[in-house]
C-alpha beads as a LAMMPS data file, in Angstrom:
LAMMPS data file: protein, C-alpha beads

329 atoms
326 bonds

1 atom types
1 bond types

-500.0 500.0 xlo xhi
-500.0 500.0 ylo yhi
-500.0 500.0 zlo zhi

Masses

1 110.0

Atoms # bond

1 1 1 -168.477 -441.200 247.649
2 1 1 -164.970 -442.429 248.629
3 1 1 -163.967 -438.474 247.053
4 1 1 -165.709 -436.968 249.606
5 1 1 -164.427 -439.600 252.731
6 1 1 -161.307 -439.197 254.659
7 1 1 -159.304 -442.068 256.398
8 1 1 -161.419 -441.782 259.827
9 1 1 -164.662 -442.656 257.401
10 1 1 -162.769 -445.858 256.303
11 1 1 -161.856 -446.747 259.587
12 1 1 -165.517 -445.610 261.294
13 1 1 -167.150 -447.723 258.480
14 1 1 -165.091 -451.049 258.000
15 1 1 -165.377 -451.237 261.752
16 1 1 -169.061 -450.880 261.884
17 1 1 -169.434 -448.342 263.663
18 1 1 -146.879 -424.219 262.205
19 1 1 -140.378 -414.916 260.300
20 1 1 -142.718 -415.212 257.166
21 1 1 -142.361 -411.707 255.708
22 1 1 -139.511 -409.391 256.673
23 1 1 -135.865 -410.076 255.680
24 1 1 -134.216 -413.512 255.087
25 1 1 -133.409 -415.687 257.863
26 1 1 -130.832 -418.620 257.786
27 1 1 -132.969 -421.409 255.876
28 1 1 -132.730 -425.197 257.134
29 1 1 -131.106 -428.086 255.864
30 1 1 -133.145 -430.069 253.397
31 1 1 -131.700 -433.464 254.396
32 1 1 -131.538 -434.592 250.686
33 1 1 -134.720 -434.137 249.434
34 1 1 -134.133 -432.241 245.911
35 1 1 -136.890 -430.677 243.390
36 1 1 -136.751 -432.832 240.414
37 1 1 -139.615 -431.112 238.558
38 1 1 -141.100 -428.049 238.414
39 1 1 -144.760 -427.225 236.631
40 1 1 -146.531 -423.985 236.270
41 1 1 -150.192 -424.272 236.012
42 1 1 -150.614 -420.715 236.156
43 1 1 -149.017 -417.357 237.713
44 1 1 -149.692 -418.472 240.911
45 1 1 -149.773 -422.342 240.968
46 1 1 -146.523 -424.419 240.686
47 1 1 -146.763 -428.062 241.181
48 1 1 -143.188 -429.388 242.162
49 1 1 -142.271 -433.167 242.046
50 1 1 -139.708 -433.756 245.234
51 1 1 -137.525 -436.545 246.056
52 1 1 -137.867 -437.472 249.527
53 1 1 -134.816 -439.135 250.756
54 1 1 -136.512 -440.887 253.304
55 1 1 -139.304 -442.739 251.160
56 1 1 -136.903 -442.898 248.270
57 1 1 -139.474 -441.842 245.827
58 1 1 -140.916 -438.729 243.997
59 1 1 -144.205 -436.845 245.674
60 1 1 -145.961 -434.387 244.509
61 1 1 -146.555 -430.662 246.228
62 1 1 -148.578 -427.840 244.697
63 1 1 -147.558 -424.117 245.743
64 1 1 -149.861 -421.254 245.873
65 1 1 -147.594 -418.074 245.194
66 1 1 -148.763 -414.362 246.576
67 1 1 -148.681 -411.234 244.257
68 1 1 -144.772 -410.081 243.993
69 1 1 -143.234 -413.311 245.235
70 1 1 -139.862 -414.519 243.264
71 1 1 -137.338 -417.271 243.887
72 1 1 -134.764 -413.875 244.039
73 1 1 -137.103 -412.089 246.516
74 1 1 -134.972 -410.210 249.229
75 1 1 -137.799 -411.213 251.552
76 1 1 -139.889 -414.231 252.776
77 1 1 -143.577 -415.308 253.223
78 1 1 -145.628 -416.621 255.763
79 1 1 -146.742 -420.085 255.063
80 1 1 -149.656 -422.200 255.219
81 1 1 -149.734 -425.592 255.115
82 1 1 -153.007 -427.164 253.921
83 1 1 -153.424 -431.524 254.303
84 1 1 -155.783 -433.301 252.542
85 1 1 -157.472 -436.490 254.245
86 1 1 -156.863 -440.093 253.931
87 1 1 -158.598 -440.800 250.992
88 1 1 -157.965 -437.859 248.963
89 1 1 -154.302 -436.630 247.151
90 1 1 -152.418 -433.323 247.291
91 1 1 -154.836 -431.373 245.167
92 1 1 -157.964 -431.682 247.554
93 1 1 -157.918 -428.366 248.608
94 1 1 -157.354 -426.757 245.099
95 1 1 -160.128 -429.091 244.229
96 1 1 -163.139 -428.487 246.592
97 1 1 -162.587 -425.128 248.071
98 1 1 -162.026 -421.404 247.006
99 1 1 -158.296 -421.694 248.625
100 1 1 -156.622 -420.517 245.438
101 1 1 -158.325 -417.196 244.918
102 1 1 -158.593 -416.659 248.669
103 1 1 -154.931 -416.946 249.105
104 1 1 -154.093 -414.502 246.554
105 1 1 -155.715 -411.773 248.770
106 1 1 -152.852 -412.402 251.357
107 1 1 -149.277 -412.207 251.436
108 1 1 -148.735 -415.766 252.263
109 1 1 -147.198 -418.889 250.467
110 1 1 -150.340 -421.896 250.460
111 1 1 -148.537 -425.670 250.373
112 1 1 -149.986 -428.427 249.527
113 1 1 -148.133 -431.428 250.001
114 1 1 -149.313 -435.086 249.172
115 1 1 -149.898 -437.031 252.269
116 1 1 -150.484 -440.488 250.499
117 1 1 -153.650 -442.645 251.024
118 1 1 -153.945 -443.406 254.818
119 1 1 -150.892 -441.896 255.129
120 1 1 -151.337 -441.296 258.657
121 1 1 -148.766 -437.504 258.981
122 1 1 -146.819 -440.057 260.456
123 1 1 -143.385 -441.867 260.035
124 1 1 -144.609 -445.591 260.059
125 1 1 -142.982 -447.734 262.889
126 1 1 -143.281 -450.723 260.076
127 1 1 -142.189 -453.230 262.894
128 1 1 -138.963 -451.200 262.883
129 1 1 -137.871 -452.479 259.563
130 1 1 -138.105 -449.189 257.691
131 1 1 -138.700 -448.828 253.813
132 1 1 -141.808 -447.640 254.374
133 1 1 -143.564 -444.371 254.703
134 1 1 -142.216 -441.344 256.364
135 1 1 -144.519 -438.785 255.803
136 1 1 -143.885 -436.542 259.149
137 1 1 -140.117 -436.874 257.926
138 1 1 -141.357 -435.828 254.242
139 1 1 -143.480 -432.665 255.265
140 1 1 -141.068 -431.218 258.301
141 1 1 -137.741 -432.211 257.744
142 1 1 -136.985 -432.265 254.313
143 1 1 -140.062 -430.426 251.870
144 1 1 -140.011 -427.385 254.629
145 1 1 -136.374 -426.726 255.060
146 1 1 -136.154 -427.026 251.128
147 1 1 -139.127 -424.593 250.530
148 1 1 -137.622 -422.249 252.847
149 1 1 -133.972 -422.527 250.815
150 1 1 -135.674 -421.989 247.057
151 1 1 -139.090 -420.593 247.534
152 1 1 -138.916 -417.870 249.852
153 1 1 -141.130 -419.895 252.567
154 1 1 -140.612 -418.045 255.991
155 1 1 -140.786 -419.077 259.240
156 1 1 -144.255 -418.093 260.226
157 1 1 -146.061 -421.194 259.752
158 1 1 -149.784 -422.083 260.350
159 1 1 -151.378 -425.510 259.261
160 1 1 -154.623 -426.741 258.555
161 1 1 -156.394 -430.136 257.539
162 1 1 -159.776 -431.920 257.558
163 1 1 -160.145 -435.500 258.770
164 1 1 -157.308 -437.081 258.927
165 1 1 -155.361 -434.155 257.772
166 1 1 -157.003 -432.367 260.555
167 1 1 -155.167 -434.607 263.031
168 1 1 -152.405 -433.791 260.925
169 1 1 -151.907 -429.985 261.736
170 1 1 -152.537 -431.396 265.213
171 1 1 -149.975 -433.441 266.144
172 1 1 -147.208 -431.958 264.024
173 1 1 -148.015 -428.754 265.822
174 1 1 -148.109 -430.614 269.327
175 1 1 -144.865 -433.156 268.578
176 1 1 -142.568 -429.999 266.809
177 1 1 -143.858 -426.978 270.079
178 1 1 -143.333 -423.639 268.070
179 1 1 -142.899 -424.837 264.795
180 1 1 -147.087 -423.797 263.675
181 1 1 -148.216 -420.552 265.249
182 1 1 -151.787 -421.583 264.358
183 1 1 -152.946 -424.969 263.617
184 1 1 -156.672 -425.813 262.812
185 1 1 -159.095 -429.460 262.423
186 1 1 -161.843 -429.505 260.821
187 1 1 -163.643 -433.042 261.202
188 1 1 -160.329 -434.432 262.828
189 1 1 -159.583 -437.943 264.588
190 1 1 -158.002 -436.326 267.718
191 1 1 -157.317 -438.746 270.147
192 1 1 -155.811 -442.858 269.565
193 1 1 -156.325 -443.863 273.088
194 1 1 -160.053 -443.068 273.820
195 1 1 -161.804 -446.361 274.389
196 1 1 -162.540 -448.196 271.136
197 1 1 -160.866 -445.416 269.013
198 1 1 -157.518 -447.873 268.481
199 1 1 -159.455 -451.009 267.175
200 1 1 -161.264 -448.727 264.576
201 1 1 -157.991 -447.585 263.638
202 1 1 -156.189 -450.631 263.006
203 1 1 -159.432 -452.447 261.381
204 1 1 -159.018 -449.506 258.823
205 1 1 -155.306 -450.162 258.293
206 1 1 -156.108 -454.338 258.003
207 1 1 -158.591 -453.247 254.913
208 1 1 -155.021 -451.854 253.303
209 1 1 -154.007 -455.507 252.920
210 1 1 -152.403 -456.465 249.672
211 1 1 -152.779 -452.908 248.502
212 1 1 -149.757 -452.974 246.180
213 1 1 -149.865 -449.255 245.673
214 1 1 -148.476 -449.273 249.349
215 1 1 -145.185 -450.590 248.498
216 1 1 -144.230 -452.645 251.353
217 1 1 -146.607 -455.264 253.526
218 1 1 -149.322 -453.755 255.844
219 1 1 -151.266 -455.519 258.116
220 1 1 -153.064 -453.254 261.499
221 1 1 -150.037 -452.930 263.292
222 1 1 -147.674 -451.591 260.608
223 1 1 -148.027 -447.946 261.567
224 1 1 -147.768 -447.868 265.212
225 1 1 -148.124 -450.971 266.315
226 1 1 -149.660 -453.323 268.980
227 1 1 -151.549 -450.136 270.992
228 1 1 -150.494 -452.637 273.765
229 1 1 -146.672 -453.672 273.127
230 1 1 -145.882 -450.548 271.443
231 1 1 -148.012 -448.244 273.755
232 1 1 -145.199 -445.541 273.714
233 1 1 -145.375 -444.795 270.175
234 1 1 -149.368 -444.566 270.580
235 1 1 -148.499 -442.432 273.602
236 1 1 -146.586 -440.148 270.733
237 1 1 -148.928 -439.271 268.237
238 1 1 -151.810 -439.575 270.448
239 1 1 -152.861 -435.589 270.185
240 1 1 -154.500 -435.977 273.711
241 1 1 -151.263 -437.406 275.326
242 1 1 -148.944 -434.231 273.383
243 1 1 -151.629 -431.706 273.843
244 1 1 -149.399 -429.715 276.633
245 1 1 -146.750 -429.270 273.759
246 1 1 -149.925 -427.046 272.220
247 1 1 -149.610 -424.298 274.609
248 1 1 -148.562 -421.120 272.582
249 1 1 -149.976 -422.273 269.589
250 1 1 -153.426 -420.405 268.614
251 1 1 -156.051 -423.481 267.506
252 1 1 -159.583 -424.003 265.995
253 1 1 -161.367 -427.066 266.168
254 1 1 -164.493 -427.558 264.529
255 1 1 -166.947 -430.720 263.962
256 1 1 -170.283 -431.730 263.748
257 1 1 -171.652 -433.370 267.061
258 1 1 -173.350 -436.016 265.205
259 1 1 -173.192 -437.419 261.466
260 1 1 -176.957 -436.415 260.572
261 1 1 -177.639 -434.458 257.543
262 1 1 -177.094 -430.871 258.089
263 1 1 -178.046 -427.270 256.934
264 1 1 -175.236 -427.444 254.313
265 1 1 -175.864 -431.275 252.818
266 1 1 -178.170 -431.437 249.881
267 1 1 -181.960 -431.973 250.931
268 1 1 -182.014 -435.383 249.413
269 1 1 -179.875 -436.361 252.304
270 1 1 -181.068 -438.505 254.202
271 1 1 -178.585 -440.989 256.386
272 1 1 -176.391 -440.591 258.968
273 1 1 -172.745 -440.307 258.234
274 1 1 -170.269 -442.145 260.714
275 1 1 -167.637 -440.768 260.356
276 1 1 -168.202 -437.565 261.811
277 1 1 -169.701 -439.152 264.417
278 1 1 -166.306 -440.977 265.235
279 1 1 -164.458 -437.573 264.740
280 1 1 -166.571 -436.647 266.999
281 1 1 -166.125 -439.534 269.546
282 1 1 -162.333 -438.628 269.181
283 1 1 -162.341 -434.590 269.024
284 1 1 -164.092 -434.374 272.784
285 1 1 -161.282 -435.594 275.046
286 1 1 -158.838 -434.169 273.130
287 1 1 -160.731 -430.149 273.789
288 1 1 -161.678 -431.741 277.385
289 1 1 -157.559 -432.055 277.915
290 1 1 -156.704 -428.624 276.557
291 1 1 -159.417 -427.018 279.158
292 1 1 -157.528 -429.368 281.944
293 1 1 -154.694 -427.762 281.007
294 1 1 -156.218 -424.295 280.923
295 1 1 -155.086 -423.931 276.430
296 1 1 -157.381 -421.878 274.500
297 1 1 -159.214 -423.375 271.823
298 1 1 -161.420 -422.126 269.370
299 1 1 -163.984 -424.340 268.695
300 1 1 -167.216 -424.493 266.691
301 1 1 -169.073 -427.602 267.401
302 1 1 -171.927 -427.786 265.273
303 1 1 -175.197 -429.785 266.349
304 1 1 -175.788 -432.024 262.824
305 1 1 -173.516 -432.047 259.403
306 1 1 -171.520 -434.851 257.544
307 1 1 -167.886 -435.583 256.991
308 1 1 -168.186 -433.453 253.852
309 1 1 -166.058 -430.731 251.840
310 1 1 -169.137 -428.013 251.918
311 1 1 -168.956 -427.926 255.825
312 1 1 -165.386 -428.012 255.547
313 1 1 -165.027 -425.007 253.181
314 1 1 -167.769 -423.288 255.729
315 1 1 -164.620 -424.013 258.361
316 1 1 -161.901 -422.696 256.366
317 1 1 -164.067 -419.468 255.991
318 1 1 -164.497 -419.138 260.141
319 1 1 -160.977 -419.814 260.540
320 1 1 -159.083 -417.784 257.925
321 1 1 -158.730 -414.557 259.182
322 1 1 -157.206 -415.454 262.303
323 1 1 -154.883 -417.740 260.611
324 1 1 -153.584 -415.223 258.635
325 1 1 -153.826 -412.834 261.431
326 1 1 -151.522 -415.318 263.702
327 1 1 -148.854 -415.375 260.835
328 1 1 -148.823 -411.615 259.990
329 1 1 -150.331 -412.436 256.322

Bonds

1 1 1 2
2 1 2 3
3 1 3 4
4 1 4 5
5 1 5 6
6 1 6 7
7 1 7 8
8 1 8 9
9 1 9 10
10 1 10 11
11 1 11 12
12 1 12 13
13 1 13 14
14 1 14 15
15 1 15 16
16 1 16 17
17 1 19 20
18 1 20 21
19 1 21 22
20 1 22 23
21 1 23 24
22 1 24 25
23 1 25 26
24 1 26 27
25 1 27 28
26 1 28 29
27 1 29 30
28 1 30 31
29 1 31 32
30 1 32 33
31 1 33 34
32 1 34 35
33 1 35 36
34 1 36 37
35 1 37 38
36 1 38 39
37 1 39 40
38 1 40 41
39 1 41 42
40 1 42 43
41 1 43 44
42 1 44 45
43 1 45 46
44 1 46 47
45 1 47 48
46 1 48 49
47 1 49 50
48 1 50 51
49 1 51 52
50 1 52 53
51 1 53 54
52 1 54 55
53 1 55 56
54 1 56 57
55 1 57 58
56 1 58 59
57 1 59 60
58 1 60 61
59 1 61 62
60 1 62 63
61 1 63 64
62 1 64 65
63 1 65 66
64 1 66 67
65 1 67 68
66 1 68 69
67 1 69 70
68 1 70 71
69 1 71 72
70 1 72 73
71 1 73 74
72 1 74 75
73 1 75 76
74 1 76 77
75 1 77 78
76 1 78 79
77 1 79 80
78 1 80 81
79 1 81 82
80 1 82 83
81 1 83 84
82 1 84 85
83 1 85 86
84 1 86 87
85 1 87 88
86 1 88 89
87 1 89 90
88 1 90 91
89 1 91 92
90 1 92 93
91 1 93 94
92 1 94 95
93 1 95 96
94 1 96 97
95 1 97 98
96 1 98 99
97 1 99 100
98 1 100 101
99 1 101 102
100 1 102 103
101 1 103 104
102 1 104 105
103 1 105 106
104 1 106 107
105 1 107 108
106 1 108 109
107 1 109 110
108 1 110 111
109 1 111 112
110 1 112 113
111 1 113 114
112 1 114 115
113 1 115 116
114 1 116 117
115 1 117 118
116 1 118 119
117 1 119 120
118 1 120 121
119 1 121 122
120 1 122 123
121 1 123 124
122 1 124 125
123 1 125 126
124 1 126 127
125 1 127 128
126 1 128 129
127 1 129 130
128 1 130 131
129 1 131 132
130 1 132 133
131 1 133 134
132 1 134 135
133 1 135 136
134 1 136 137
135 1 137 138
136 1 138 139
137 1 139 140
138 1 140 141
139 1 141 142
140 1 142 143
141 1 143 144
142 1 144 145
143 1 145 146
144 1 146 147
145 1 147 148
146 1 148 149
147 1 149 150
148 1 150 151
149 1 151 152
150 1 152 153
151 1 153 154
152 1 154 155
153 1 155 156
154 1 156 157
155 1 157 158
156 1 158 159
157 1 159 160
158 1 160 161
159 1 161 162
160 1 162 163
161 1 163 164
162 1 164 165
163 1 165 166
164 1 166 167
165 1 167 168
166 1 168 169
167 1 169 170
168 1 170 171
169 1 171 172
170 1 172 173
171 1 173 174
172 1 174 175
173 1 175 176
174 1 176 177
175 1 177 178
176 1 178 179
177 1 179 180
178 1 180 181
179 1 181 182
180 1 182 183
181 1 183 184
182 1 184 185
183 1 185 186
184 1 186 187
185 1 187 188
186 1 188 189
187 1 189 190
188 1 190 191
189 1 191 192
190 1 192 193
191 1 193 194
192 1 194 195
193 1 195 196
194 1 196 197
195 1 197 198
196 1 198 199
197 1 199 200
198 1 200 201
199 1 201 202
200 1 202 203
201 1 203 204
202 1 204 205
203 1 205 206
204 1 206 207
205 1 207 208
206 1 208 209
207 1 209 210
208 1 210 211
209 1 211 212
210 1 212 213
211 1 213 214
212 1 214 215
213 1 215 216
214 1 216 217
215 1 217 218
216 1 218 219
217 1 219 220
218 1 220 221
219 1 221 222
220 1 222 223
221 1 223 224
222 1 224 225
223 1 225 226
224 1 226 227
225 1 227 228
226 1 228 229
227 1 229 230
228 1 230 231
229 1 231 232
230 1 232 233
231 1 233 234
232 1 234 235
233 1 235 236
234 1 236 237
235 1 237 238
236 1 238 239
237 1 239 240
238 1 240 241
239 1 241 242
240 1 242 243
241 1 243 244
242 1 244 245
243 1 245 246
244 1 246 247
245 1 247 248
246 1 248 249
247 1 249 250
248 1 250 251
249 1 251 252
250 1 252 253
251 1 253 254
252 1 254 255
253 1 255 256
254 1 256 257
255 1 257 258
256 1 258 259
257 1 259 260
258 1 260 261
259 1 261 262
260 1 262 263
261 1 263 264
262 1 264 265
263 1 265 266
264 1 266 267
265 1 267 268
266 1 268 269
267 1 269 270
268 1 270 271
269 1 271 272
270 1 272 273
271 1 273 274
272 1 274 275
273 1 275 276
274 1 276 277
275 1 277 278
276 1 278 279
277 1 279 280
278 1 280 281
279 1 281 282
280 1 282 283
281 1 283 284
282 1 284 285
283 1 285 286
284 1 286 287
285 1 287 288
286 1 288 289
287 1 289 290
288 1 290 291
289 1 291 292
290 1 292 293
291 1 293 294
292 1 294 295
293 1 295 296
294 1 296 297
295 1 297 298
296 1 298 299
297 1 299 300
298 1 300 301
299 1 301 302
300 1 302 303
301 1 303 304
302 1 304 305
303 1 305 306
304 1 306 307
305 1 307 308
306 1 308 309
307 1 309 310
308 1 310 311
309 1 311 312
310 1 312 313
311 1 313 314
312 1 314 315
313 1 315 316
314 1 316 317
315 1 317 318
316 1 318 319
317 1 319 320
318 1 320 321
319 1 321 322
320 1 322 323
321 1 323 324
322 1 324 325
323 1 325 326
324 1 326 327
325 1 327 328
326 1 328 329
């Protein structure tokens, strides 16, 4: 079950409820994070083992390559950027979906970068102590600018995520303007301030306690703290607050109105799920801002389906071609 459940299903539940192709430009700086292993699972898959600086410790990120690409390549490729959810690892997407052999049909460079467990796509505030995680750090400033000085990754970036990692394309799309020319949620958590939405949150991140596999003390306040006394930083990764910072950037949103058992769950189904009702809850006055603010949105906001990989593949299908469209791919 917990395979199939994204961080906004542990929260829901314990609380009852980004030029790709053409020539080189001048890469970025990697700001120390270094490949220290390299692994070919096929032609076309790589799984590299980087050394982010700013966790001090080695994550894994798999690589889907496109027909003709080469470290020596006089050209770059567009690139995708695919996040898993909360409670799934870097592989998700390779795992559940058909993203392999659909990206080999384009000209464009799939990453898939591990976003830890409740990682968050977020650099945690950690009561301003540090030596924790860093993952927004991880995935823009130092795996990007390194995949764009040894792998050929371009500047034409789109994103995409479910769940949490749907929140994920979001608000690294909306706090970096320009960086994703396409970012799409499927299932996401899209707004922290909506009534409600920040106790379900941080009753999640209290189940982390004494999770060793953490590294460092965690308690509900560890990655943004008090929504109260550290409002500002809620304020900043709050996708309704930054959606403005979306204008420019084409976006699909997609979610199931309620969590009842839909035309893609298996007829034995039979209960609702609550977490995609609380993505949901969250997703609404996020698209209600972007229409105040006159942003188009692609949406498809279907009337029953769970938090569940078959509705989420169904998503990547709707959404693909305009993804790759938006990059040039």
């Amino acid at each position: 079950m917990q395979n199939r459940r994204a961080f906004c299903r542990t929260a829901a539940v314990t609380a009852g409820a980004a030029l790709g192709g053409g020539l080189l430009a001048a890469p970025a700086r990697a700001s120390g994070a270094r490949v220290v292993a390299e692994k070919r699972l096929g032609s076309h898959i790589v799984d590299l083992t980087v050394h982010s600086a700013a966790m001090n410790r080695d994550l894994p990120v798999r690589l889907m390559l496109p027909n003709g690409w080469s470290k020596t390549a006089d050209r770059t490729w567009p690139v995708v950027y695919a996040f898993h959810g909360g409670n799934e690892n870097y592989q998700a997407w390779n795992n559940h979906t058909d993203i392999a052999a659909r990206s080999l049909r384009r000209q464009v460079i799939v990453v898939m970068p591990e976003g830890g467990y409740a990682g968050g796509y977020t650099d945690w505030w950690n009561y301003g102590f540090g030596n924790s995680y860093a993952w927004e750090t991880f995935h823009l400033k130092e795996l990007r600018p390194l995949l764009e000085q040894q792998y050929r990754a371009g500047t034409k970036r789109a994103a995409f995520g479910q769940s949490t990692g749907g929140y994920g394309a979001l608000i690294y799309a909306a706090r970096h303007p320009g960086m994703f020319k396409y970012a799409a949620a499927y299932s996401p958590f899209a707004s922290l301030l909506t009534a409600g939405v920040s106790t379900v949150m941080n009753t999640g991140l209290d189940g982390l306690k004494g999770w060793n596999g953490l590294g460092f003390n965690v308690d509900k306040f560890t990655m943004w703290g008090d929504p109260f006394w550290q409002h500002d930083i809620w304020v900043q990764h709050d996708p309704v607050s930054q959606a403005a910072n979306l204008r420019g950037t084409k976006l699909y949103v997609s979610v199931a109105k309620n969590g009842l058992p839909g035309p893609l769950d298996p007829p034995t189904a039979q209960f609702a799920d609550p977490a995609e009702a609380f993505c949901y809850y969250t997703t609404k006055p996020f698209l209600d801002r972007l229409n105040e603010l006159k942003i188009p949105v692609t949406t498809h906001l279907y009337e029953r389906g769970t938090h569940s990989w078959v509705y989420w593949q169904d998503e990547l299908d709707r959404s693909w071609p305009a993804m790759m469209r938006a990059i040039g791919a």
